[in-house]
N, C-alpha and C positions, 0 to 999 in steps of 0.2 A: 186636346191635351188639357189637363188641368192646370189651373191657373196658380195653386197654391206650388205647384212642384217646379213650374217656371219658375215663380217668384223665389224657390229657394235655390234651388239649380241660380239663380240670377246673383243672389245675395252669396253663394259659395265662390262663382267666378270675383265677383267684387273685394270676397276678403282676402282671398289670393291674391286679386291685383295689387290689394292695399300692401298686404306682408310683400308683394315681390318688391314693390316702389318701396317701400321704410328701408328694405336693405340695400338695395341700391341707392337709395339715400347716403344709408349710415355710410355705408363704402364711400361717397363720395366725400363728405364728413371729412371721412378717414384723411381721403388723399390730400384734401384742402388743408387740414391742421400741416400733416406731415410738408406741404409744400411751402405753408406759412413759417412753420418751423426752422426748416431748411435758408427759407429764406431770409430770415430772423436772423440765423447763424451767422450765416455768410457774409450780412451787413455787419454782422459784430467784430467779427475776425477782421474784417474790410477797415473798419474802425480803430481796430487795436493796432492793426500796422498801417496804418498810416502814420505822416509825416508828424501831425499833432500828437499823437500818440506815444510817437518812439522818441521824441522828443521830450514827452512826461518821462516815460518811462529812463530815458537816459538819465534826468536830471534826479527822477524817484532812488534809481542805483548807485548813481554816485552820491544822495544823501546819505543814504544805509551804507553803503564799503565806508564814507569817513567816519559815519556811525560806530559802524563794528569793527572795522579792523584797522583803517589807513585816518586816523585825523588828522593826517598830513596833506590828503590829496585835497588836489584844489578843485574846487565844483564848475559845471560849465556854466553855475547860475551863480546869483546871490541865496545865501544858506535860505532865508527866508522864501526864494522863490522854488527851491526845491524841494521842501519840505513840503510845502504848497504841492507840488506836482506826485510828491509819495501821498498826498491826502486823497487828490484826486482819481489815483491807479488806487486806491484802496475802495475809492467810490466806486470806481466803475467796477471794480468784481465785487462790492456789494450790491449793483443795479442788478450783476447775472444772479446773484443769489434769490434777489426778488424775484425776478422776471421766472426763475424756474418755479420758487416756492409759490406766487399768488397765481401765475399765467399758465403754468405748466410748458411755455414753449418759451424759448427751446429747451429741452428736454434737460434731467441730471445726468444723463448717460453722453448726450451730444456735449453739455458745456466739460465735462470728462475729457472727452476725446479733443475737443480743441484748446480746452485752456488748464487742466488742470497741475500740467507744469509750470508754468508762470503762477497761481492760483499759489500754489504748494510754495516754492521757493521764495517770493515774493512774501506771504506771510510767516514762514521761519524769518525771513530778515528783518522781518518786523514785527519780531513776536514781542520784544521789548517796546517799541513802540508803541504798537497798540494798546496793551496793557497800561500803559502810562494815561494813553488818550481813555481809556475804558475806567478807571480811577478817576476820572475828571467826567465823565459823563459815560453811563454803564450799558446807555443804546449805542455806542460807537462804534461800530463794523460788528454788531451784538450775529446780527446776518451774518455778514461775511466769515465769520469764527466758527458758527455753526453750522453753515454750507463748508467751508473749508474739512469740517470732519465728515460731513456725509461723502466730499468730494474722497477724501483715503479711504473711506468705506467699500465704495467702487473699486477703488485703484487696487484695496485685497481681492475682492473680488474678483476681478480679472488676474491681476496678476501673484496672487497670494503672497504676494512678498512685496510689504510695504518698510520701506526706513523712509525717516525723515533726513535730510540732507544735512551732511556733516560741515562742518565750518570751509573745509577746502571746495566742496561741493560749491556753497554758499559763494564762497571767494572767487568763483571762477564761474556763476550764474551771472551775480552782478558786473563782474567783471566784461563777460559778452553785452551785456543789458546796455554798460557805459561804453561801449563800442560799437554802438546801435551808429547808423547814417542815417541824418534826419532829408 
């Protein structure tokens, strides 16, 4: 047998090896991001209801209802540490906004699907708010503002029929949010 047709007979089995391993590579790639991703989520959502959590979040809700509707109600904090706690819930769905924009995981479809109700309703309640903070420094929740519309962008998508939440809507979100059990 000639030696130049081994040699290529040899070099064709080799690049086939190579192509069959790159895509079972990529495939695995695939499954690592997607398990990373997943897993990503799960801590986040894990994060968000937990006790620290729902406990920002109660003291964030009862800032915003005496905000917008009740400056009668009494807070379970002092004003200043609740304010404090609506700064912090506006952090952390600015962290998801990074995390999707620079990381790509988890996903704009995954943070959709877990948070884009609290996301939504959370910043109508704080649309005054922010704007006040965003007036005083123009990078404040600059993310979270512009993730918040990509997030309705989806939400027509799927469900073609986007309103933004009407004041009773509002009144009876926060309203559960401050009835949060820490």
């Amino acid at each position: 047998m000639d030696w130049q047709v081994i040699g290529s007979v040899a070099s064709a089995i080799a690049a086939i090896a190579a192509l069959i391993t790159a895509v079972i590579m990529a495939f695995q790639i695939r499954l690592i991001r997607n398990s990373v991703s997943i897993d990503v989520l799960l801590r986040l959502d894990a994060h968000f209801n937990s006790a620290d959590m729902r406990s920002i979040r109660r003291k964030a809700a009862s800032y915003l209802m005496r905000r917008n509707f009740n400056p009668h109600l009494v807070l379970p904090d002092d004003e200043k540490r609740c304010q404090v706690a609506l700064d912090d819930l506006l952090d952390f769905f600015e962290s998801l906004a990074f995390l999707v924009r620079k990381r790509g995981t988890p996903g704009l479809e995954d943070i959709w699907c877990f948070f884009f109700g609290y996301i939504d309703y959370y910043c109508h309640a704080a649309k005054e708010y922010i704007e006040q903070a965003r007036e005083e420094d123009e990078l404040q929740w600059r993310e979270l503002t512009e993730f918040h519309q990509q997030l309705i962008a989806v939400e027509r998508r799927y469900s073609r029929k986007y309103e933004s939440p009407d004041d009773n809507q509002l009144r009876r979100f926060l309203e559960d949010e401050i009835g949060l059990t820490i």
